[in-house]
C-alpha positions in Angstrom: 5.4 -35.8 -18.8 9.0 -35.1 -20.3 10.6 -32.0 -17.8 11.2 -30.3 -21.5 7.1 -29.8 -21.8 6.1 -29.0 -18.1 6.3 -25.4 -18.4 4.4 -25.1 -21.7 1.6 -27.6 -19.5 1.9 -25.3 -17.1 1.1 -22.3 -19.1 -2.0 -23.8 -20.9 -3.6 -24.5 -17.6 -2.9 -20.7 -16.2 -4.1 -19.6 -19.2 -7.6 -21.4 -18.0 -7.3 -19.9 -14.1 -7.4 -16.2 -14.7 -8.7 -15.0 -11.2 -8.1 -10.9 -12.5 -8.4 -9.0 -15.3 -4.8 -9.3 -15.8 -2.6 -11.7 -13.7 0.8 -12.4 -12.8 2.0 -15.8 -11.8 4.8 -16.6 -8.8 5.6 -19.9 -9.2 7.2 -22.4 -6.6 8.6 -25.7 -8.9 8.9 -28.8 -6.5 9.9 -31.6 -8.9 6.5 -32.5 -11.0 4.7 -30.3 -9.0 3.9 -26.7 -9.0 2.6 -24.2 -6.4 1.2 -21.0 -8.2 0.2 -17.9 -6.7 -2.0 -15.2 -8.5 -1.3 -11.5 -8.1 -3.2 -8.8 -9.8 -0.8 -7.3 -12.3 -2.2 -3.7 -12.1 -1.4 -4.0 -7.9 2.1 -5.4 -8.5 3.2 -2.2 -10.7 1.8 0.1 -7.9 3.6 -1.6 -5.5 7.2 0.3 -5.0 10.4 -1.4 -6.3 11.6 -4.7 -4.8 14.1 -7.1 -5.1 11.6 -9.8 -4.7 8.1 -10.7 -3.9 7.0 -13.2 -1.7 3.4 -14.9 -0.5 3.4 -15.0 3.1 2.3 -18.8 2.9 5.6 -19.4 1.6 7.8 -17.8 5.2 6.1 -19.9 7.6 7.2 -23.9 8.0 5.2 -26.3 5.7 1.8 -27.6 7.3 0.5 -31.6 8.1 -2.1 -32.9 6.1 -5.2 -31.3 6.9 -6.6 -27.9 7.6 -5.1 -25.3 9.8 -5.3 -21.5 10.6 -2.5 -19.4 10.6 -2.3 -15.7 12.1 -1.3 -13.2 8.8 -0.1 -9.5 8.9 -3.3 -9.0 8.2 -6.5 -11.1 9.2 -6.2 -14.8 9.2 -5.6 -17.7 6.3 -7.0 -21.2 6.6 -5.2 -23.7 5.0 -5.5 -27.1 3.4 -2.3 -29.1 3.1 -1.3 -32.5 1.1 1.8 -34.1 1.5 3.9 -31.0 1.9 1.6 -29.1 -1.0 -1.2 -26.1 -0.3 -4.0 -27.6 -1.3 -6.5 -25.2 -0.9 -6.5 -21.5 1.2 -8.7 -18.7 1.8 -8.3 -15.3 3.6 -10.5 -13.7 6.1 -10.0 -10.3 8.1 -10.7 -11.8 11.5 -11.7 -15.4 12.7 -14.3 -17.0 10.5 -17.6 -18.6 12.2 -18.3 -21.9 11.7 -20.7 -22.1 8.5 -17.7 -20.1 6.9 -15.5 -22.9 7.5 -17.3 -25.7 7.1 -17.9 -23.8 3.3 -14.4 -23.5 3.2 -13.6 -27.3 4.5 -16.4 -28.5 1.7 -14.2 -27.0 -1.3 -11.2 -28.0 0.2 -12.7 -31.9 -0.2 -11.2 -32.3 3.7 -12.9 -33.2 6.8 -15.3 -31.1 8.2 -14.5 -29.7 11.7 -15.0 -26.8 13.7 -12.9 -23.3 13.8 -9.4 -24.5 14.8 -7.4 -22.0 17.6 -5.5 -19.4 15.1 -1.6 -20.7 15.4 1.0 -18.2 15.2 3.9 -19.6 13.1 7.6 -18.5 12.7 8.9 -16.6 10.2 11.7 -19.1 7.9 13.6 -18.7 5.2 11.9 -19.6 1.9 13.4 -23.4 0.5 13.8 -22.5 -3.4 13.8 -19.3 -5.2 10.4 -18.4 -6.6 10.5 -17.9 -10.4 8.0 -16.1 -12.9 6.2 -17.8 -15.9 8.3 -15.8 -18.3 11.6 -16.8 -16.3 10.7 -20.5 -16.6 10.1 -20.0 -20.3 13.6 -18.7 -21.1 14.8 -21.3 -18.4 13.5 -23.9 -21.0 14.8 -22.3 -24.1 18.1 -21.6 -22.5 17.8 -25.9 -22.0 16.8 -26.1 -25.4 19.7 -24.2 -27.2 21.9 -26.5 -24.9 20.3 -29.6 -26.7 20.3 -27.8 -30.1 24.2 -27.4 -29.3 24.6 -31.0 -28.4 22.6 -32.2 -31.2 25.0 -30.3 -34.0 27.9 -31.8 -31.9 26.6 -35.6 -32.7 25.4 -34.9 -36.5 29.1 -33.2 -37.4 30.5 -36.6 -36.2 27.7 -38.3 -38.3 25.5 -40.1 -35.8 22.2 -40.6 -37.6 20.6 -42.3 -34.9 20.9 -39.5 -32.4 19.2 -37.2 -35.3 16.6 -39.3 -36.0 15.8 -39.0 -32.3 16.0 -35.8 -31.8 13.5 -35.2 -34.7 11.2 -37.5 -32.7 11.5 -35.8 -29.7 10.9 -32.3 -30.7 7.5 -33.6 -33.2 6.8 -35.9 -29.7 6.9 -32.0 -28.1 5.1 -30.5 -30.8 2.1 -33.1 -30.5 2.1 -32.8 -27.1 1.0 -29.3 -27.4 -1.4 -29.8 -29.7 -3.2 -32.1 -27.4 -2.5 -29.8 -24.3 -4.7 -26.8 -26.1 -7.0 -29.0 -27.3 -7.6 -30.5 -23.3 -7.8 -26.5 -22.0 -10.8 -25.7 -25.1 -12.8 -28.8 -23.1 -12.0 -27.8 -20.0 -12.7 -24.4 -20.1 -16.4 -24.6 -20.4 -16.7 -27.0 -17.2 -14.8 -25.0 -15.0 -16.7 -21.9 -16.0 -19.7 -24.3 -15.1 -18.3 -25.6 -12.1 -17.7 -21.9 -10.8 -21.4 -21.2 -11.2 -22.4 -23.8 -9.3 -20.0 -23.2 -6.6 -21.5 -20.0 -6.3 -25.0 -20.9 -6.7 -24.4 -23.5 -3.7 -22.8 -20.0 -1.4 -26.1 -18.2 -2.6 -28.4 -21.2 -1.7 -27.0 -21.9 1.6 -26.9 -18.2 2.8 -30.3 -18.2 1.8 -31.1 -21.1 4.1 -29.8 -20.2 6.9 -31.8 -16.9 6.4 -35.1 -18.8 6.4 -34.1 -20.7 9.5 -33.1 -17.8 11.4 -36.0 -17.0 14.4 -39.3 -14.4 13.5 -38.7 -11.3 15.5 -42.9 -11.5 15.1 -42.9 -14.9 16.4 -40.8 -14.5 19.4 -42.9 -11.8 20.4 -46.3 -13.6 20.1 -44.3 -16.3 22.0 -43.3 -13.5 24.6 -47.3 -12.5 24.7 -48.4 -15.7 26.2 -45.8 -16.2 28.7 -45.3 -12.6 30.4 -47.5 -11.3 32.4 -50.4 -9.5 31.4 -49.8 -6.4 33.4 -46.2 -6.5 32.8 -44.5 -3.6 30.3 -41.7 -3.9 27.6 -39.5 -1.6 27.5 -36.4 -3.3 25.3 -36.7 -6.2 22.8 -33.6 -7.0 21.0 -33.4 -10.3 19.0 -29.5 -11.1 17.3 -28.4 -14.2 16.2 -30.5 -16.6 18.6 -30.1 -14.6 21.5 -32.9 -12.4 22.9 -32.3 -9.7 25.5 -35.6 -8.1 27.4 -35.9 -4.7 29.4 -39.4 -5.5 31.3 -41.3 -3.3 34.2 -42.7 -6.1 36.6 -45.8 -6.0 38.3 -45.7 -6.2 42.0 -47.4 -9.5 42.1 -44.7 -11.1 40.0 -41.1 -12.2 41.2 -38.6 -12.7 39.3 -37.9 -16.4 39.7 -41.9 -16.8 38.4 -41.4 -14.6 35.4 -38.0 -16.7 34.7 -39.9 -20.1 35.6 -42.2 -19.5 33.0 -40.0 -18.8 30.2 -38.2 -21.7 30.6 -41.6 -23.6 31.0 -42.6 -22.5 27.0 -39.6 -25.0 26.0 -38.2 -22.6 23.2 -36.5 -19.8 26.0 -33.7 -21.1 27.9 -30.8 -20.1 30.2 -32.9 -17.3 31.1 -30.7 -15.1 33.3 -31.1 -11.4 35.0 -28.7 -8.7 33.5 -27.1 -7.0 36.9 -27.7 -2.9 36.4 -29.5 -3.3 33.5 -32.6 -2.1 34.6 -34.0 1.0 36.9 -36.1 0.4 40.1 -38.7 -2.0 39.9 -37.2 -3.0 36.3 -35.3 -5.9 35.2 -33.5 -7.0 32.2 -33.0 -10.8 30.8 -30.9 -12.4 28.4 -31.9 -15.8 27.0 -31.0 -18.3 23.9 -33.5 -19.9 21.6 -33.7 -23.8 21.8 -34.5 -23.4 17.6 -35.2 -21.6 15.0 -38.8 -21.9 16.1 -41.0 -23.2 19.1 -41.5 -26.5 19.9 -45.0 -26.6 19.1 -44.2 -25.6 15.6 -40.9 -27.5 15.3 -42.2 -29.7 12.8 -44.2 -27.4 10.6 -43.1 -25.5 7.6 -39.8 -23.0 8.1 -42.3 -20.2 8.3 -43.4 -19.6 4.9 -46.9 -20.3 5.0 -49.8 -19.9 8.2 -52.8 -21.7 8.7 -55.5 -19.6 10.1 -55.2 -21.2 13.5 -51.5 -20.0 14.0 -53.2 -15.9 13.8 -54.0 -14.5 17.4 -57.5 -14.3 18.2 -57.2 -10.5 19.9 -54.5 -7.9 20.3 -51.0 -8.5 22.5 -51.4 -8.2 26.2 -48.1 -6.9 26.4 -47.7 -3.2 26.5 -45.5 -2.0 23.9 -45.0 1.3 24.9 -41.2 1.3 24.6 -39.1 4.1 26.1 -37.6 6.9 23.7 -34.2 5.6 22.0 -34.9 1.8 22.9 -34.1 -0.6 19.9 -37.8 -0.8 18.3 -39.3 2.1 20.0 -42.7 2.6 19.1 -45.1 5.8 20.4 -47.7 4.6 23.4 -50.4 2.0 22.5 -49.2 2.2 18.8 -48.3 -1.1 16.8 -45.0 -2.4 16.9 
């Protein structure tokens, strides 16, 4: 594309990208390319007078090709980089977990990997002065009164051919945004669709990974064929795969039994005591779940439908009397 008609390009497609209600542009021109960051224009004219503004991105040296995340004033930014051009980014307050970056790896088109180590970069000196959409317009019409200029200068000494090329140019220019509008009324409608399915894929996904998070109700029925009948319950705590008990022991029961068979169900392991968790005669174990459900159920349906045969035939051996102010409390012999 002729330099002449690269801002007018440029304006047509940040016409279509209009992440607030009213935006303002800072834009970084590297030859034919351009990197453009959004600010909310209604933030900008609370913020107090400055002689510039300046994305952070922008202060710290330019990135390999791939994903990295860098340490911000504030919270953290991964980053996607292509030959020496931000690809892609996205903010978080602290260290995301891994399905948020494998979400944000998936839009970035890069390859997936796990959370990277956060990499605290030094501050530089920006490489070229950053320039707003309204600067680059009169940039190209102070360009164009210089070619106006030179134009008058070749008709007064009569060349013709120079004129007749200079009317080709500027209906060439003319033409070219024609077609530019015309390309950002198609594409408008797609990336509006293409935004909806974005986010339909974020809702679809969380919703996923809620069904194949563990059943507090199956864990405990787990729990009631495992511990020992006389045994009590005073905690149950279930968060994020990891289940932490507070239990009151028979005196026929150690505790390497009660941890042997756990760990003999399949579904509980690295069973381990909790030092001064518990009172006398108590004790307190933390564990992880092999799965989102047991292993004799692992290849069943994520839950959302029971057969008759997966209903206990009688009530919970397990006392459930929990102590006042445990997670879950319940009164004495009431259901949980």
């Amino acid at each position: 594309m002729p330099t002449a008609d690269r801002v007018s390009a440029l304006r047509a497609q940040l016409t279509a990208w209009q992440p607030f209600p009213a935006s303002d542009y800072l834009i970084d021109m590297n030859g034919g390319q351009a990197q453009v960051f959004a600010l909310s224009r209604e933030a900008r004219e609370s913020l107090p007078q400055a002689r510039a503004l300046w994305p952070e991105t922008l202060l710290h040296p330019v990135g390999d090709d791939g994903l990295r995340l860098v340490a911000c004033l504030e919270g953290v930014e991964g980053q996607c980089w292509r030959a020496g051009v931000l690809h892609s980014s996205r903010w978080w307050a602290a260290r995301p977990v891994d399905a948020e970056w494998q979400d944000f790896a998936r839009q970035a088109q890069a390859e997936c990997m796990s959370v990277p180590e956060v990499q605290e970069l030094p501050w530089q000196r920006p490489r070229r002065a950053l320039a707003t959409l309204d600067g680059l317009q009169q940039r190209l019409q102070g360009q164009e009164r210089l070619i106006g200029g030179a134009l008058a200068v070749a008709l007064a000494g009569g060349s013709a051919v120079v004129a007749h090329g200079a009317w080709d140019a500027f209906q060439a220019r003319d033409s070219g945004q024609a077609e530019l509008q015309a390309v950002r009324d198609d594409v408008a409608p797609v990336l509006a669709a293409r935004d909806r399915a974005l986010a339909d894929a974020d809702r679809a996904a969380a919703l996923v990974r809620q069904l194949q998070a563990p059943s507090p109700l199956e864990v405990l029925g787990q729990l009631n064929q495992l511990l020992p009948p006389a045994g009590r319950l005073k905690e149950f705590e279930l968060r994020a795969g990891l289940v932490k008990l507070g239990l009151d022991l028979p005196p026929d029961v150690t505790r390497a039994k009660l941890v042997g068979d756990l760990e003999a169900g399949g579904w509980f392991t690295q069973v381990a005591e909790v030092k001064d968790g518990a009172g006398r005669g108590g004790v307190v174990l933390e564990m992880k779940l092999s799965g989102p459900r047991p292993p004799d159920r692992a290849g069943m349906d994520a839950g959302l439908t029971r057969s008759a045969g997966d209903v206990p035939a009688g009530p919970p051996s397990i006392d459930l009397g929990l102590l006042p102010g445990a997670a879950g409390s319940a009164p004495r012999g009431g259901k949980p």
